[in-house]
PyMOL Python script that loads the backbone (N, CA, C, O; Angstrom):
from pymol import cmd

cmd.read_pdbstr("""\
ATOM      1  N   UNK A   1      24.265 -12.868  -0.629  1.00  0.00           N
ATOM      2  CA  UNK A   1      25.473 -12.269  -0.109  1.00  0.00           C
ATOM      3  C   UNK A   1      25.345 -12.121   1.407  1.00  0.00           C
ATOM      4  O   UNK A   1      24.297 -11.596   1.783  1.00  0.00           O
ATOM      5  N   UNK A   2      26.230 -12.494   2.352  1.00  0.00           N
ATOM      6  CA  UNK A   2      26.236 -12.303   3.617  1.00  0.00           C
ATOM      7  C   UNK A   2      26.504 -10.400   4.223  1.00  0.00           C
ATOM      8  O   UNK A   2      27.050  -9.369   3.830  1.00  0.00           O
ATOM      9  N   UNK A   3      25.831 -10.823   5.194  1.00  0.00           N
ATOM     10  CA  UNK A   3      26.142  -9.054   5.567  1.00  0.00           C
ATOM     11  C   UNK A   3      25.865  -7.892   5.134  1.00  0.00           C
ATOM     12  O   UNK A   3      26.473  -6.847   5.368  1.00  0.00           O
ATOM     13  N   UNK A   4      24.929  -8.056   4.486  1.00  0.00           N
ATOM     14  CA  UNK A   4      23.832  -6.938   3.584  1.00  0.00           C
ATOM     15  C   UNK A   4      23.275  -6.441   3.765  1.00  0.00           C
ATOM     16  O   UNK A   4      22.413  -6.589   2.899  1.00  0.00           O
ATOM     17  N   UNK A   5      22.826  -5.344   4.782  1.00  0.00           N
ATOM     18  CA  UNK A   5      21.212  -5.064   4.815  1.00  0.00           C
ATOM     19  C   UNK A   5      20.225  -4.976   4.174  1.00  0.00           C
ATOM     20  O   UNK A   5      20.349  -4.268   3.175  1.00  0.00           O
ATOM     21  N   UNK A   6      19.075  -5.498   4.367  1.00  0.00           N
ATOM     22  CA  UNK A   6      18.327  -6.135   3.274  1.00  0.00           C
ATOM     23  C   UNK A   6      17.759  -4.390   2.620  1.00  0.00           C
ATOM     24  O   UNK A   6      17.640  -4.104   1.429  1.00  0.00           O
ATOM     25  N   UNK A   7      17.427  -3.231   4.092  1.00  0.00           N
ATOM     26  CA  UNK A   7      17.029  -2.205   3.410  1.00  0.00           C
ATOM     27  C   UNK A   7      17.311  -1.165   2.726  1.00  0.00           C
ATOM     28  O   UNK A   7      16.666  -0.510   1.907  1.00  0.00           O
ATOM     29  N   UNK A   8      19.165  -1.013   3.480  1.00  0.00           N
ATOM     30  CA  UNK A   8      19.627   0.220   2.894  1.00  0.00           C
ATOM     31  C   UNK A   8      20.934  -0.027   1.703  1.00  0.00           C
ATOM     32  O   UNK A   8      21.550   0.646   0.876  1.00  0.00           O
ATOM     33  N   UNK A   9      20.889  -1.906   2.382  1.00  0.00           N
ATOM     34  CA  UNK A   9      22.077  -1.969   1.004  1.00  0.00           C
ATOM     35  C   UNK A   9      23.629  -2.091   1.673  1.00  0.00           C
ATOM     36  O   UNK A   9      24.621  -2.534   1.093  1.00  0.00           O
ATOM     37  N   UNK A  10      23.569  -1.659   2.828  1.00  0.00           N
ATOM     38  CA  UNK A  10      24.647  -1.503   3.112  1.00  0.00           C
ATOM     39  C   UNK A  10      25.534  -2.789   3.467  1.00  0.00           C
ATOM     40  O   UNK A  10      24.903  -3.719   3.970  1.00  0.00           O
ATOM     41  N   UNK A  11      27.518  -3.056   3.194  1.00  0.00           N
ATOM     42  CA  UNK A  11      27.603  -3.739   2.844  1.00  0.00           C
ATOM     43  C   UNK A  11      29.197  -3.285   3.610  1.00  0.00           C
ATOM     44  O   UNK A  11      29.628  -2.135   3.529  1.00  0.00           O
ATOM     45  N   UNK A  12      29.955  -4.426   4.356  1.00  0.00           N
ATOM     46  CA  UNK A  12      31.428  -4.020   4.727  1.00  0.00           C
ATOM     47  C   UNK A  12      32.838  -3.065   4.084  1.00  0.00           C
ATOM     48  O   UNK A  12      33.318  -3.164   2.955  1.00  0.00           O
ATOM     49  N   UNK A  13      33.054  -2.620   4.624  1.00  0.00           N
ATOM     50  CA  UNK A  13      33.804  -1.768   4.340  1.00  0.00           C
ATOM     51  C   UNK A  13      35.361  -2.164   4.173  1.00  0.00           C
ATOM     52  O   UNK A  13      35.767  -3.131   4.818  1.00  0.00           O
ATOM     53  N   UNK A  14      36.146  -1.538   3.432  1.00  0.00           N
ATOM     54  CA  UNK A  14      37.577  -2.287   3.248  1.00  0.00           C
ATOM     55  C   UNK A  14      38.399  -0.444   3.858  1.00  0.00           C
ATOM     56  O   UNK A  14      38.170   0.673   3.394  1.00  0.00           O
ATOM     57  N   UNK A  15      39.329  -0.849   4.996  1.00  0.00           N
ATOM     58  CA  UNK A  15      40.237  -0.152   5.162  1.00  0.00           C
ATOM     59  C   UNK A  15      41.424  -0.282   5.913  1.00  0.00           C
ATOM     60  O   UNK A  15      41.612  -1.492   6.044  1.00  0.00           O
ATOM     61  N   UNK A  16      42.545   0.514   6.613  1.00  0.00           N
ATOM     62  CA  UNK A  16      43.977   0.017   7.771  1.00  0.00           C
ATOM     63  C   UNK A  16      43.372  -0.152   8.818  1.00  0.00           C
ATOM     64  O   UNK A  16      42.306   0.306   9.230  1.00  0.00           O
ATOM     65  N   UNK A  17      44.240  -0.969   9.322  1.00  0.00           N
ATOM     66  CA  UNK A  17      44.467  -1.250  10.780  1.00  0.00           C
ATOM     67  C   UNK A  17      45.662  -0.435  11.183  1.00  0.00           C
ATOM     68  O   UNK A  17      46.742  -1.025  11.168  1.00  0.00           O
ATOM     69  N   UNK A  18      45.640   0.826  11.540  1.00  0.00           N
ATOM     70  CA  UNK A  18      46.750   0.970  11.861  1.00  0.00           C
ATOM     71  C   UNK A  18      47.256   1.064  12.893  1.00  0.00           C
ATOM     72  O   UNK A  18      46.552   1.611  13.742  1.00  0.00           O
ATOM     73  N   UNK A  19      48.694   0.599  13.355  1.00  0.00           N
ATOM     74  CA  UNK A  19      49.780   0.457  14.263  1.00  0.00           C
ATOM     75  C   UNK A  19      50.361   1.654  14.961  1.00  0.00           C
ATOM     76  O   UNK A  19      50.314   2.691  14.300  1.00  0.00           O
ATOM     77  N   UNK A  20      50.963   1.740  16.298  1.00  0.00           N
ATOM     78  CA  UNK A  20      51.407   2.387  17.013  1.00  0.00           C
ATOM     79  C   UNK A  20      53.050   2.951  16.122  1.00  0.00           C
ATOM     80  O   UNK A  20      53.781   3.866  16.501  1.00  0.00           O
ATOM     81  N   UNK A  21      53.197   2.304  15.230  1.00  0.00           N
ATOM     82  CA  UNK A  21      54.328   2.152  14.634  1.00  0.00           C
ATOM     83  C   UNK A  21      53.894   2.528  12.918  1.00  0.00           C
ATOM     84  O   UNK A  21      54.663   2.289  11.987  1.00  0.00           O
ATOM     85  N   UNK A  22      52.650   3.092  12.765  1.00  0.00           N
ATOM     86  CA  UNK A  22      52.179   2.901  11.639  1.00  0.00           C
ATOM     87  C   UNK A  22      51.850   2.249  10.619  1.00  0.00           C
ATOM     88  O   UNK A  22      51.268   2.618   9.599  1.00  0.00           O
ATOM     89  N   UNK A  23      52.460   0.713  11.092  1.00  0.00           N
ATOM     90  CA  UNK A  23      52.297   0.281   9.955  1.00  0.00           C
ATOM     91  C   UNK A  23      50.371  -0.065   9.512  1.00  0.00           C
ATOM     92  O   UNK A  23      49.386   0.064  10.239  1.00  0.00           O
ATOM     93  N   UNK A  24      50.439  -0.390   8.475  1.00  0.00           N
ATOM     94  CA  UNK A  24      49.143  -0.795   7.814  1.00  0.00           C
ATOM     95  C   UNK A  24      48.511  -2.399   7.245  1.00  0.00           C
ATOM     96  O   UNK A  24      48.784  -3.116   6.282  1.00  0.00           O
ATOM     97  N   UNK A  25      47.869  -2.464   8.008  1.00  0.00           N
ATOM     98  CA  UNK A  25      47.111  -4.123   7.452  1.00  0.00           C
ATOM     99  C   UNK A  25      46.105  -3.603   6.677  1.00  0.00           C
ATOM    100  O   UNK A  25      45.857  -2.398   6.712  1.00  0.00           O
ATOM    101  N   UNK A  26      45.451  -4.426   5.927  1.00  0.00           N
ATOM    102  CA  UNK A  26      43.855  -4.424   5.761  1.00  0.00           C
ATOM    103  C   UNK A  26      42.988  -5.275   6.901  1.00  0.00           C
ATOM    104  O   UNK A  26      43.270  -6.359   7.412  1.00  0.00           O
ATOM    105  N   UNK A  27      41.820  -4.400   7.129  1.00  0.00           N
ATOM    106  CA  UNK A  27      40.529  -4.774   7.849  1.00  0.00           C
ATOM    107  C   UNK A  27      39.458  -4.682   7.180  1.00  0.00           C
ATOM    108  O   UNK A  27      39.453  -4.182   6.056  1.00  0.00           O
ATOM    109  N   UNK A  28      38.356  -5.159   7.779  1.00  0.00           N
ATOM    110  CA  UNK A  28      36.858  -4.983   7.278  1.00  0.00           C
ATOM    111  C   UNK A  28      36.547  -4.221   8.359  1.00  0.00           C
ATOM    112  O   UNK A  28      37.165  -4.319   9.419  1.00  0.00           O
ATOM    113  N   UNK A  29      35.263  -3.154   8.112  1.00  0.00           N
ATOM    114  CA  UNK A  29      34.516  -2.536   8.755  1.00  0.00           C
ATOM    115  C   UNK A  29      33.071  -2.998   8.482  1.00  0.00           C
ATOM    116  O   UNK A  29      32.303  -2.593   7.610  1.00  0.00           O
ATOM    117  N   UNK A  30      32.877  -3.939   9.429  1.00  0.00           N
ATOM    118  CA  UNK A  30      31.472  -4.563   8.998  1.00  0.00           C
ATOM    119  C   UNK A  30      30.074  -3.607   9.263  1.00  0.00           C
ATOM    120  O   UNK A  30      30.437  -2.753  10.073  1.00  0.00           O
ATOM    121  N   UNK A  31      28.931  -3.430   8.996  1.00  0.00           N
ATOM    122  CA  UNK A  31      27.773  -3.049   9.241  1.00  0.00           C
ATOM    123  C   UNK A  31      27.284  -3.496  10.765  1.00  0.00           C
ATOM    124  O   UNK A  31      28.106  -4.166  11.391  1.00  0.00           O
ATOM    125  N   UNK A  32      26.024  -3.189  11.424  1.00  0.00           N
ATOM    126  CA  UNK A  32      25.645  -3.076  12.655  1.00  0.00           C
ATOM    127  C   UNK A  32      24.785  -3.729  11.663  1.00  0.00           C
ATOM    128  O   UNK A  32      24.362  -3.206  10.631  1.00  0.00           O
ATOM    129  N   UNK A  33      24.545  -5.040  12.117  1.00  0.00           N
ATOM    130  CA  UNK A  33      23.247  -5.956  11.246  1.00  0.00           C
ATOM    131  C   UNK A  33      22.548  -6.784  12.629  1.00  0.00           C
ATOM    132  O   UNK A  33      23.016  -7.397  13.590  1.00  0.00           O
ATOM    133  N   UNK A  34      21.519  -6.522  12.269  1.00  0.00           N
ATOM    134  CA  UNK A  34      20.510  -7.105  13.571  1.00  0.00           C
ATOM    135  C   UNK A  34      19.395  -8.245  12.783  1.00  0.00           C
ATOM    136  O   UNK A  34      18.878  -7.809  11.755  1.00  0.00           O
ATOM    137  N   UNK A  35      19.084  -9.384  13.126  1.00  0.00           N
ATOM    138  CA  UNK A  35      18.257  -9.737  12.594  1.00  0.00           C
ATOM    139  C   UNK A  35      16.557  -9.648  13.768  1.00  0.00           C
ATOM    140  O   UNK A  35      16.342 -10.230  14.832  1.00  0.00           O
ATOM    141  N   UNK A  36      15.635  -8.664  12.960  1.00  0.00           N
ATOM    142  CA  UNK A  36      14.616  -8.416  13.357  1.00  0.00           C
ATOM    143  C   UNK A  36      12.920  -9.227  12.592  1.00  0.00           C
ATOM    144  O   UNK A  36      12.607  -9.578  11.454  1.00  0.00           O
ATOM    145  N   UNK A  37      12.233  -9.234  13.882  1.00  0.00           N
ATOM    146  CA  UNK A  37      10.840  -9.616  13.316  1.00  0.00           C
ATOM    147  C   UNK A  37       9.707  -8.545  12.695  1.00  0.00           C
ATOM    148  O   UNK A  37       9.271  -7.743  13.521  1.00  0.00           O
ATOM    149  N   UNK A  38       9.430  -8.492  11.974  1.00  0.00           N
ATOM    150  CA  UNK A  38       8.659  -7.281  11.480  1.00  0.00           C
ATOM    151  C   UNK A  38       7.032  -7.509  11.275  1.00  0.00           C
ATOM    152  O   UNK A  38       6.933  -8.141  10.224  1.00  0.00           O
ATOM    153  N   UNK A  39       5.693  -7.267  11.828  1.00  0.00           N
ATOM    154  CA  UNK A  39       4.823  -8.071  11.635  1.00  0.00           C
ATOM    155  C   UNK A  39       4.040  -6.869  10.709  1.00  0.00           C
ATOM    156  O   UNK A  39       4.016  -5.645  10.840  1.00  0.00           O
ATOM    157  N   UNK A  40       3.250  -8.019   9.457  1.00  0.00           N
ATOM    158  CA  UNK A  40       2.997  -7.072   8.396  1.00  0.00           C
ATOM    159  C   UNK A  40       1.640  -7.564   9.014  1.00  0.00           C
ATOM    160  O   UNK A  40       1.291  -8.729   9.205  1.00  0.00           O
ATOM    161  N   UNK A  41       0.937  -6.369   9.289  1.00  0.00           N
ATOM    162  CA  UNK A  41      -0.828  -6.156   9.296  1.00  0.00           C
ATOM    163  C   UNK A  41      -1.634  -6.362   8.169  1.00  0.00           C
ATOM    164  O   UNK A  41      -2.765  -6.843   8.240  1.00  0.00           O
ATOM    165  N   UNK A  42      -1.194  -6.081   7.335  1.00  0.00           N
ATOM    166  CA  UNK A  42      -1.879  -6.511   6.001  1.00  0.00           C
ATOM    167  C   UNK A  42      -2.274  -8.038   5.621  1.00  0.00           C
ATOM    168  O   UNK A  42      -3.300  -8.513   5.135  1.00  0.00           O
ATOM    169  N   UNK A  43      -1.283  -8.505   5.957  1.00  0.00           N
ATOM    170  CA  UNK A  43      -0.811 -10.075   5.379  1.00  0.00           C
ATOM    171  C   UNK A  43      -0.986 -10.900   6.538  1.00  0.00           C
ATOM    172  O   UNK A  43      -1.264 -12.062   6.240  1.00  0.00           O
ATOM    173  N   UNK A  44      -0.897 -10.627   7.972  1.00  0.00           N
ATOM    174  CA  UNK A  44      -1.492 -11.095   8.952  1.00  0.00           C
ATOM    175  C   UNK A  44      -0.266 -12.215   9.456  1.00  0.00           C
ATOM    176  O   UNK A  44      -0.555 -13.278  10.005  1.00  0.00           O
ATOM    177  N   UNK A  45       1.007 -11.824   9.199  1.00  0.00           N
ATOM    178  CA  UNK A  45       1.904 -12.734   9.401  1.00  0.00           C
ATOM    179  C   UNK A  45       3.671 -11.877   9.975  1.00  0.00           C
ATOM    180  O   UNK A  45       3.792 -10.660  10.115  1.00  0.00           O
ATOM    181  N   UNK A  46       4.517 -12.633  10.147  1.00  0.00           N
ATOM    182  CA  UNK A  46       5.291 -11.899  10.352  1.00  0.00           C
ATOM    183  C   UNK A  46       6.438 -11.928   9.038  1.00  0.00           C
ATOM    184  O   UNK A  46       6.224 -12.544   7.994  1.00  0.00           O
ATOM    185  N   UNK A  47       7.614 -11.184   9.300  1.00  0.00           N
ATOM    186  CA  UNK A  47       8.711 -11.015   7.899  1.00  0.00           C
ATOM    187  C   UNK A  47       9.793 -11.196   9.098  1.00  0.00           C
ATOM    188  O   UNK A  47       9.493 -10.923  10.260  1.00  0.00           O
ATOM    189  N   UNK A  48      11.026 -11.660   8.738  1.00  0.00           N
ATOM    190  CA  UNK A  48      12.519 -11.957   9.298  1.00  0.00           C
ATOM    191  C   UNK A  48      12.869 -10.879   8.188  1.00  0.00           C
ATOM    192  O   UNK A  48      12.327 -10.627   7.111  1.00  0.00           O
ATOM    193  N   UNK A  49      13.530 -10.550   8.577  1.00  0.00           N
ATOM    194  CA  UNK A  49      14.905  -9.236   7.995  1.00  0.00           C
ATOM    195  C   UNK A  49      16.136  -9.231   8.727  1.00  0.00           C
ATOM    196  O   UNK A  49      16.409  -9.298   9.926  1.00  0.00           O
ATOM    197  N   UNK A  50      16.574  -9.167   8.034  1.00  0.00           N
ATOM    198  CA  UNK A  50      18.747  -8.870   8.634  1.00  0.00           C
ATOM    199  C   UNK A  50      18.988  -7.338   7.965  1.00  0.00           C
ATOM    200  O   UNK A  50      19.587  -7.131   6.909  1.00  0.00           O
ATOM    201  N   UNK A  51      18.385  -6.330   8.824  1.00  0.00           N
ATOM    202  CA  UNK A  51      19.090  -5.066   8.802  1.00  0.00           C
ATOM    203  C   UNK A  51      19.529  -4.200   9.751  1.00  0.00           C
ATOM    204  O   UNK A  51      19.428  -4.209  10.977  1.00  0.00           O
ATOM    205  N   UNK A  52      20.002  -3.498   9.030  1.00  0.00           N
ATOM    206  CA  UNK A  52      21.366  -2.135   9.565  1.00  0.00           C
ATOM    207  C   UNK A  52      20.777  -1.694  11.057  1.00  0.00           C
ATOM    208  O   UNK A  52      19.850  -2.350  11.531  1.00  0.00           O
ATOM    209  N   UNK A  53      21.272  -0.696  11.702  1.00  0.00           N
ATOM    210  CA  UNK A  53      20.215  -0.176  13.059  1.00  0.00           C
ATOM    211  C   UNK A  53      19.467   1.137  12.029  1.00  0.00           C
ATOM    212  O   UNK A  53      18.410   1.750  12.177  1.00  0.00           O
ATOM    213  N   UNK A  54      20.820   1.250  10.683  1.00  0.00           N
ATOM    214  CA  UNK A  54      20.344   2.235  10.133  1.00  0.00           C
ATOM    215  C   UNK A  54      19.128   2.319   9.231  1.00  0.00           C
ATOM    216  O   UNK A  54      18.577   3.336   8.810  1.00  0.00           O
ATOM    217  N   UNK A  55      18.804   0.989   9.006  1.00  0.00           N
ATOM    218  CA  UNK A  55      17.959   0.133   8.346  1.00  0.00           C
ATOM    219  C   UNK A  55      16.497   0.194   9.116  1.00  0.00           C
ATOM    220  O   UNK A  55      15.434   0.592   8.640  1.00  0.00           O
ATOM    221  N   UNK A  56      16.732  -0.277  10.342  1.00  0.00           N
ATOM    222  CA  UNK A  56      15.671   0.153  11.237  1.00  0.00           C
ATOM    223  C   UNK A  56      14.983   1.449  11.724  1.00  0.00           C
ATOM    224  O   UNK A  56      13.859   1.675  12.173  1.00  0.00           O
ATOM    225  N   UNK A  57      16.167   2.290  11.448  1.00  0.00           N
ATOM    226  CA  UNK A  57      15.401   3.659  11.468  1.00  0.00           C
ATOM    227  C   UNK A  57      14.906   4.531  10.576  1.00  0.00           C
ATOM    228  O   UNK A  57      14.535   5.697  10.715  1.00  0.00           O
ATOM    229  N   UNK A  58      14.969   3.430   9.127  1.00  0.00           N
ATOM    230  CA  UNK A  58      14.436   3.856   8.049  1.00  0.00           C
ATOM    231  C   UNK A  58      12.758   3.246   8.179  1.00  0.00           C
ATOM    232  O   UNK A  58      11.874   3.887   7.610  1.00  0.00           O
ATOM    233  N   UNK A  59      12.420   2.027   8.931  1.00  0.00           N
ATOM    234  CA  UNK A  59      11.243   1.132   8.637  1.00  0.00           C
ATOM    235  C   UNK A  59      10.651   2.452  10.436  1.00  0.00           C
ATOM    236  O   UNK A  59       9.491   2.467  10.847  1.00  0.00           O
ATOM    237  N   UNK A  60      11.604   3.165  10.975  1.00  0.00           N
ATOM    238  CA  UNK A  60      10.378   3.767  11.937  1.00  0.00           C
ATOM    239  C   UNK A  60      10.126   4.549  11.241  1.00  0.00           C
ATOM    240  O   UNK A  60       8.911   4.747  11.218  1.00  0.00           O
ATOM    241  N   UNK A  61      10.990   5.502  10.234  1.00  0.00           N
ATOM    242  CA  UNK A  61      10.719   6.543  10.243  1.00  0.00           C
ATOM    243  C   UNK A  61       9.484   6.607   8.768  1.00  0.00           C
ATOM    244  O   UNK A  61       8.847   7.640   8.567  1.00  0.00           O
ATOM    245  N   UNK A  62       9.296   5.228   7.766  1.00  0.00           N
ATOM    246  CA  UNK A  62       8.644   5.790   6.847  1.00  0.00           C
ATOM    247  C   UNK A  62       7.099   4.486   7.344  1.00  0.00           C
ATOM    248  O   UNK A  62       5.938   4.834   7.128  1.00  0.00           O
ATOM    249  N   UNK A  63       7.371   3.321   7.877  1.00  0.00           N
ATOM    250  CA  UNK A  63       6.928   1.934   8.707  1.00  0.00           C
ATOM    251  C   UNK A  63       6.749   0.710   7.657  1.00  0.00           C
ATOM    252  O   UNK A  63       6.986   0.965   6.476  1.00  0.00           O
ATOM    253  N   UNK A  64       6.462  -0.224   7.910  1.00  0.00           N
ATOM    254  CA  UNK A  64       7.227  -1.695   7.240  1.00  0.00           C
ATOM    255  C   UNK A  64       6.715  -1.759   6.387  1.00  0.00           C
ATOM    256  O   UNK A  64       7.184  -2.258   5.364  1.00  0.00           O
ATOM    257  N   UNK A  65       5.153  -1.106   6.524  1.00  0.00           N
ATOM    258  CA  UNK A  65       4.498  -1.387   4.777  1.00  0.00           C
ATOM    259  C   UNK A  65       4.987  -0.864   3.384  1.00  0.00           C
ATOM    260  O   UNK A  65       4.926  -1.511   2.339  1.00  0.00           O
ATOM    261  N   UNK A  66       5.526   0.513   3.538  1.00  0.00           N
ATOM    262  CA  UNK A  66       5.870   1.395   2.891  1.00  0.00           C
ATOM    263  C   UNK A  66       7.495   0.819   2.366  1.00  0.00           C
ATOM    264  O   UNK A  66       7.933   0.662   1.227  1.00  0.00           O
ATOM    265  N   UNK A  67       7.895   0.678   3.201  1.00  0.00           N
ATOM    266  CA  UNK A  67       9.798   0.285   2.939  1.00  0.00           C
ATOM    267  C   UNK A  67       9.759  -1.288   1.735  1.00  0.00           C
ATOM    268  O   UNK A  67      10.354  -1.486   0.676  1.00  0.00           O
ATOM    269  N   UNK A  68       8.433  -2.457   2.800  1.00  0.00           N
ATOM    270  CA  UNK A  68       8.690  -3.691   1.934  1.00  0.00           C
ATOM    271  C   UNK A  68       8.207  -3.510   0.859  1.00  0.00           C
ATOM    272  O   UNK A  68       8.664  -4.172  -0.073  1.00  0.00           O
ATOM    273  N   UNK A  69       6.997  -2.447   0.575  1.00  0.00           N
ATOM    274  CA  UNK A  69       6.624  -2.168  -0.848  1.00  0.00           C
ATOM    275  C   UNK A  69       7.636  -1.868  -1.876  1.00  0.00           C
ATOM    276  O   UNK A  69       7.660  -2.328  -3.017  1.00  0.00           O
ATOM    277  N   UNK A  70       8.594  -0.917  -1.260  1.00  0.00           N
ATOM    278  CA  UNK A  70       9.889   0.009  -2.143  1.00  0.00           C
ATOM    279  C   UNK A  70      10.657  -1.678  -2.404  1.00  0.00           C
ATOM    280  O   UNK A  70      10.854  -2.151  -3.523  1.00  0.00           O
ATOM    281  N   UNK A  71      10.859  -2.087  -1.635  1.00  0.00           N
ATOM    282  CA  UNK A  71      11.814  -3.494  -1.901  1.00  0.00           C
ATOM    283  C   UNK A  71      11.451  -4.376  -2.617  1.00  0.00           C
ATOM    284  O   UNK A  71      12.252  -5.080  -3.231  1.00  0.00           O
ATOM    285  N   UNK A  72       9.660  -4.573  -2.711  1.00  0.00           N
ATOM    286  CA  UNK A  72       8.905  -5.520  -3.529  1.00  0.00           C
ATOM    287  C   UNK A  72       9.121  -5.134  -5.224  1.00  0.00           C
ATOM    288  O   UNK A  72       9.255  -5.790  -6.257  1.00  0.00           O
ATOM    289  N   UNK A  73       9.060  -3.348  -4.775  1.00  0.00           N
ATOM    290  CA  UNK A  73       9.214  -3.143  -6.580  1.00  0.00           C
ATOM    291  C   UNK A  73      11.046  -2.944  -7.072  1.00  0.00           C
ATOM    292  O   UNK A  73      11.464  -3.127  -8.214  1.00  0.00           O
ATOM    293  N   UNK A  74      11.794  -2.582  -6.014  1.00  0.00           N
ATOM    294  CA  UNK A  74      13.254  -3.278  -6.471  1.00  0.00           C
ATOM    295  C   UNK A  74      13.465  -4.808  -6.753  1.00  0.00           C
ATOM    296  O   UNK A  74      14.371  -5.131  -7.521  1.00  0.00           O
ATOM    297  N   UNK A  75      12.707  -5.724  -6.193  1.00  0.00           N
ATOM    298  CA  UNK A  75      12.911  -7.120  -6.559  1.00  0.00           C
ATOM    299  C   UNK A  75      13.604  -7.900  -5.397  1.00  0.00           C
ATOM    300  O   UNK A  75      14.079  -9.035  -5.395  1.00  0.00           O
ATOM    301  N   UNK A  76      13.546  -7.229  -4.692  1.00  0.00           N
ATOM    302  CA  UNK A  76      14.488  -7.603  -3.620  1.00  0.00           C
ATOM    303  C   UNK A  76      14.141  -9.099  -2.419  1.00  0.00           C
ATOM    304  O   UNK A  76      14.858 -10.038  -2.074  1.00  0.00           O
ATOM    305  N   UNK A  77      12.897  -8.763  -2.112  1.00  0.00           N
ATOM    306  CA  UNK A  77      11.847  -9.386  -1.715  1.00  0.00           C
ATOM    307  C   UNK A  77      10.892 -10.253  -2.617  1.00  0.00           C
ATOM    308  O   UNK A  77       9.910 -10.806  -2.122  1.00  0.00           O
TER     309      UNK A  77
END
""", "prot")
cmd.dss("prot")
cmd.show_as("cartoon", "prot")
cmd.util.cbc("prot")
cmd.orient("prot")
């Protein structure tokens, strides 16, 4: 699926565009998707990921080993 973040899942949003006049379209509200290098110490190599910024401040705040593990046992990875 395009536009996914690989960590938190997150995925475009459906809502109006709305007009000076009110009227209403549909839009997408896409995600903040970055594609980043992540280098795993363990494995002695690097990982590509396409995630969120919110995504990224999940891999500072818990770090890459810990997050790709959680993803290895979702299946994701």
């Amino acid at each position: 699926m395009a536009r996914v973040c690989q960590i938190t899942g997150k995925k475009p949003q459906v809502g109006h565009h709305v007009s000076h006049a009110n009227n209403k379209t549909i839009r997408r509200f896409y995600p903040n998707l970055q594609y980043r290098r992540f280098w795993l110490e363990s494995e002695k190599r690097w990982i590509r990921l396409r995630v969120s910024t919110a995504g990224l401040r999940v891999i500072d705040k818990k770090g890459i080993e810990v997050v790709l593990k959680e993803l290895r046992e979702r299946g994701e990875i």
